[in-house]
N, C-alpha and C positions, 0 to 999 in steps of 0.2 A: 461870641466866637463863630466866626465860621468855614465851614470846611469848601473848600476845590478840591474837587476828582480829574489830575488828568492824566492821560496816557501812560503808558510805560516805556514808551518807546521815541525818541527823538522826530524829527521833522523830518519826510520820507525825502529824498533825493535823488531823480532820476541818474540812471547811470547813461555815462555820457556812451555813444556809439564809436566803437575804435577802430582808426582808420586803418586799415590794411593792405595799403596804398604804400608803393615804392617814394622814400621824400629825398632819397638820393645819400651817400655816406654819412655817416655821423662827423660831426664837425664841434669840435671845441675852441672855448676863448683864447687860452693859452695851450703852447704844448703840452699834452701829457708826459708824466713822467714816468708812466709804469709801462713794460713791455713786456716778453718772455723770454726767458734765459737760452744764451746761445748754445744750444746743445741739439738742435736739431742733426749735428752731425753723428753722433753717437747712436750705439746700437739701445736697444730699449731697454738690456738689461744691463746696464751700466752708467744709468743716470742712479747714485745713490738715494738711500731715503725713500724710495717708490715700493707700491709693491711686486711691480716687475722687476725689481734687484736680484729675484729668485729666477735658476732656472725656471722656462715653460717646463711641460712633461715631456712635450716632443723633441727639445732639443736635448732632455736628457735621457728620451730613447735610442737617441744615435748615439748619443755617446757608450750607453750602454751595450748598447748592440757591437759598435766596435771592438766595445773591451772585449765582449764576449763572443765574437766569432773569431777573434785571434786565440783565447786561451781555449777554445774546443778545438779551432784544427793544428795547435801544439798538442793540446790531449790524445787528440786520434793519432799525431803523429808515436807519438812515446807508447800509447798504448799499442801500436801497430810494431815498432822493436820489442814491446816485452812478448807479443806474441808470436816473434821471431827469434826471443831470445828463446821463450818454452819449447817452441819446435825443434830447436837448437840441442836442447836436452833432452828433448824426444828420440832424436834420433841415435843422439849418444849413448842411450840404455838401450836402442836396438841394438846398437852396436858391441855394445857390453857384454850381449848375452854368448856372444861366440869368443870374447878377445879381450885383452885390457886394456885400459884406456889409461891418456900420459896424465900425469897430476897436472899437468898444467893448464890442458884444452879443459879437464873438468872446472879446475878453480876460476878460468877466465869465464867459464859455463855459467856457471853459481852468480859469479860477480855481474854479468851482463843482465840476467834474471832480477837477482834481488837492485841494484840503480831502477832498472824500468819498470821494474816493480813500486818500488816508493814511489820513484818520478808521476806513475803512472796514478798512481793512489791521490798523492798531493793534488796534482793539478785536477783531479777530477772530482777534489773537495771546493776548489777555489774556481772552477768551474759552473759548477752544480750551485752555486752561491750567485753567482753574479749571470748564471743564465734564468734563478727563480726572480730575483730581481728587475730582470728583462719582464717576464712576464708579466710581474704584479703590474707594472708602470707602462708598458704597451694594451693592459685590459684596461686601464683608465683612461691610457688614450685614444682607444678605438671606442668605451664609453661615451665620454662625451663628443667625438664626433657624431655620434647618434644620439644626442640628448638623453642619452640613458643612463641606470646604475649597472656595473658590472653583475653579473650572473649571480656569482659568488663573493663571501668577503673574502679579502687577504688569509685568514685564519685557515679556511677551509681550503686554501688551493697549497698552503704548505703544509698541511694535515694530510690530503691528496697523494704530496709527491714522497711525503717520508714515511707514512706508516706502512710496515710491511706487510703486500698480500692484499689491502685494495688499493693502494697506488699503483700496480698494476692495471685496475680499471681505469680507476678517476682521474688517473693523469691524461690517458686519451681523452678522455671526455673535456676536460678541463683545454687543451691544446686546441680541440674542436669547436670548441665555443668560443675563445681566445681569436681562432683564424674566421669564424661564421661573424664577429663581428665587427673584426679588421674590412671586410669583403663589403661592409654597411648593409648586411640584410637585416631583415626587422626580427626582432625576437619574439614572434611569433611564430614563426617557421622553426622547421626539425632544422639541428646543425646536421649539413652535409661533408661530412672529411673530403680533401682531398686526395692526391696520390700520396702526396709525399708527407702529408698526415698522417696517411695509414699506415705508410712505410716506416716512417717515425714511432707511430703505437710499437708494430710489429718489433721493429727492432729495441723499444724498452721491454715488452714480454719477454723476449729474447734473453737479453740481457741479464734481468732477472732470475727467470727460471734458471739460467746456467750461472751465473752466482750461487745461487741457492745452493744445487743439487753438486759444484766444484766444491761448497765449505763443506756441505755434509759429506762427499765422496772421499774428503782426506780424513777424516776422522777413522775409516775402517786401517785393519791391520793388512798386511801383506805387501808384497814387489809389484802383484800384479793391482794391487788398486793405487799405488804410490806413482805405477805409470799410468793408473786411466785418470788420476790428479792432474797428471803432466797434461795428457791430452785434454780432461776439461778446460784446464788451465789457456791451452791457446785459443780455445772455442770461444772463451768468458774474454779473453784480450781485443780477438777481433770483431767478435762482436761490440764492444766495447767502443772500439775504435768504427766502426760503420756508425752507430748510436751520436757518436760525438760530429762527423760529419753531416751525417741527418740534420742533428741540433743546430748545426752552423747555417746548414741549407734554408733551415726554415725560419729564425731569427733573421736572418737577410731577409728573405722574403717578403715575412711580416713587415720588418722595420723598411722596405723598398715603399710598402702601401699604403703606412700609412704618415713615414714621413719621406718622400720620395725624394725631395732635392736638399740636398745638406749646404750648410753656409760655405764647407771649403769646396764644394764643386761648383759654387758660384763662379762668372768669369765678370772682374770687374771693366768694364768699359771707360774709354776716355774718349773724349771728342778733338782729332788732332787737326783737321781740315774742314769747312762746306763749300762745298761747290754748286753754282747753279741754283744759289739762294738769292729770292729777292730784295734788296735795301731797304732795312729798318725803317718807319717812319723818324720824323727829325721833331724830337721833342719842340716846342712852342717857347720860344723866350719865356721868361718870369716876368713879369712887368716889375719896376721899376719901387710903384708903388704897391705891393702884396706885402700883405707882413711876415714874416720868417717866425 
């Protein structure tokens, strides 16, 4: 018997040098049959089956933004009559105190009160939903224009805006951070508020603290705290109503910066005339003998 020992490995084989040299279009025997499907005229998120089928974030920050600076400056509106409606009956217990007043200016009183009251309540549930919504989905879009993670998670910024007593802080903070990274500064830096930031904090403290101090003020007994109710009552309305404009002001804002041109303020162009154009060159015959 005997043994060969050889290699473990085949026969070495110079690797050839690849040319990186223009050799001119690709060319085949027969025509190809394969192409790309005619849809280059469609938008990107309307070719089915892709995973662009889904909104972007940005287009559904405008959308959101729309929704939501329509239903704040309805809010501010309605909230702006309930606090005309209170003034309303403010004045008709001055009036009271010397004179009687007709059943009917009271009952139309009452009724104008409690509409702009609900009205006022409702929409600034439906509000207050679809402006935190705005938030979450504008901190992920000013995120990733900055290759970053947002600040906070989602969890923490609706924790922020509903517990009572530090949502008072954290929501400015949060609003701050929100517009310091809409502005593309690096997160290294202190967030600097603006005007209408702070004017924005200012008037949610606002707001709050006279909530607060209007539920607890009607709880006491007496005529005279039943009218300091009335009057906190239009404090806490128009405030209310400044807060819901604020809110409108700076959802714009934001949503101006960081999605500035929307698809419907597009202006589509057509080409109807040219004038003072030079003549096409004139394609080259086909010869006779090319093959098709």
């Amino acid at each position: 018997m005997r043994w060969v020992a050889t290699p473990p490995y085949g026969p070495v084989h110079r690797r050839r040098a690849v040319d990186h040299r223009y050799h001119g279009p690709p060319s085949y025997r027969v025509p190809p049959r394969w192409g790309f499907p005619n849809v280059v005229w469609r938008l990107p998120t309307a070719v089915p089956g892709t995973p662009s089928n889904a909104p972007r974030p940005a287009q559904r920050l405008r959308v959101l933004s729309r929704n939501a600076t329509v239903l704040l400056w309805v809010l501010a509106g309605f909230a702006g009559l309930a606090a005309l409606a209170e003034g309303w009956r403010y004045v008709l217990l001055l009036i009271s105190r010397d004179s009687a007043l007709d059943a009917d200016v009271v009952g139309a009183s009452d009724a104008l009160v409690l509409t702009a009251s609900l009205l006022t309540f409702a929409l600034a549930l439906f509000a207050a939903g679809v402006s935190l919504w705005w938030l979450l989905v504008a901190r992920v879009v000013a995120a990733d224009e900055l290759g970053e993670r947002p600040a906070r998670p989602p969890w923490q910024v609706v924790a922020g805006f509903f517990v009572p007593g530090p949502n008072l802080v954290v929501a400015g903070s949060i609003v701050a951070e929100t517009e310091h990274s809409v502005l593309r500064r690096p997160g290294t830096e202190r967030p600097r508020p603006s005007r209408l930031v702070l004017g924005w904090w200012g008037a949610w403290v606002l707001n709050g603290v006279l909530l607060v101090v209007s539920v607890v003020w009607r709880l006491r007994d007496g005529v005279q705290a039943q009218a300091d109710g009335v009057f906190l009552a239009v404090l806490t309305d128009g405030s209310a109503a400044a807060l819901a404009v604020l809110t409108a002001l700076l959802v714009r804002r934001m949503t101006g910066l960081l999605a500035p041109v929307g698809e419907d303020k597009l202006r589509h162009l057509r080409v109807l005339s040219v004038t003072g154009a030079p003549e096409p060159e004139l394609r080259p015959a086909r010869p006779a003998t090319a093959p098709r």
